[in-house]
N, C-alpha and C positions, 0 to 999 in steps of 0.2 A: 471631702465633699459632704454637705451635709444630709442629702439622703443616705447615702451610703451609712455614715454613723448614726443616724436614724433609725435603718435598720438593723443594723448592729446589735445597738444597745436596746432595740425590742425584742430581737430574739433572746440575747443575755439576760433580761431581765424577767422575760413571760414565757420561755422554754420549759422550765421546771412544770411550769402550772397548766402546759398545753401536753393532750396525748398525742398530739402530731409533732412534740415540741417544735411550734410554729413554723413547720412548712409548711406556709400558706400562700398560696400561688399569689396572690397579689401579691403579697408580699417578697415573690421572688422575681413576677415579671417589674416591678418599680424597681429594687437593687439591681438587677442584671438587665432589663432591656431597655425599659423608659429612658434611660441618662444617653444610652451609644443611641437610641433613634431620636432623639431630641437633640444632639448632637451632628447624627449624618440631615436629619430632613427639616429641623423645626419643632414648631407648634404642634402636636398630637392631639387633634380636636374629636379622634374618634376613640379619646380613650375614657370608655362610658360602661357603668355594670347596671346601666338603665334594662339591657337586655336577659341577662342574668338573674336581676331582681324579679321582673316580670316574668319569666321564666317559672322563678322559685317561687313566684307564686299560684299560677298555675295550674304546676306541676304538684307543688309541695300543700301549701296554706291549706286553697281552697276546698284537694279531695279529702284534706285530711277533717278536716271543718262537716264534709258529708258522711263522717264516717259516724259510730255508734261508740269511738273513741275507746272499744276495747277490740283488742285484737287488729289494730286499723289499719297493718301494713299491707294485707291483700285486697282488704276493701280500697284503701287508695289505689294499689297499683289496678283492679277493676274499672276504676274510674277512670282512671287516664289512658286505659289502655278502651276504652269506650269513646270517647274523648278525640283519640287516634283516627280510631277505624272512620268514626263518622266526617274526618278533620280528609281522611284520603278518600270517600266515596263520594264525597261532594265536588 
């Protein structure tokens, strides 16, 4: 099947150069799950990293963009942990 050797030959080929050597979840839900649910049900129209992206931006982009860019990991987690509180008292 041609995803399957798809991703085969991307882990084979950009393992060496990855510190995860390419376990990367997309990458493992398209090999192992995508194919058997597109097989038992169809179409997968809700398979979308719209959410994820937006997410990681957010989460990630925006606090770090507020930060003073040294030292930035506690200034971001500040922010979002600000971000939070006001997100559950509303």
């Amino acid at each position: 099947m041609l995803i399957i050797e798809f991703c085969q030959e991307f882990v084979n080929t950009f393992s060496n150069y990855s510190a995860s050597h390419c376990k990367i979840p997309k990458l493992h839900v398209l090999r192992y799950h995508v194919i058997p649910s597109i097989r038992l049900y169809g179409s997968i129209n809700g398979m979308s990293t719209e959410t994820y992206e937006t997410l990681h931006k957010n989460n990630v982009k925006n606090p770090y963009r507020m930060t003073n860019k040294k030292n930035y990991v506690p200034q971001m987690l500040n922010t979002v942990y600000i971000d939070i509180s006001i997100f559950i008292t509303t």
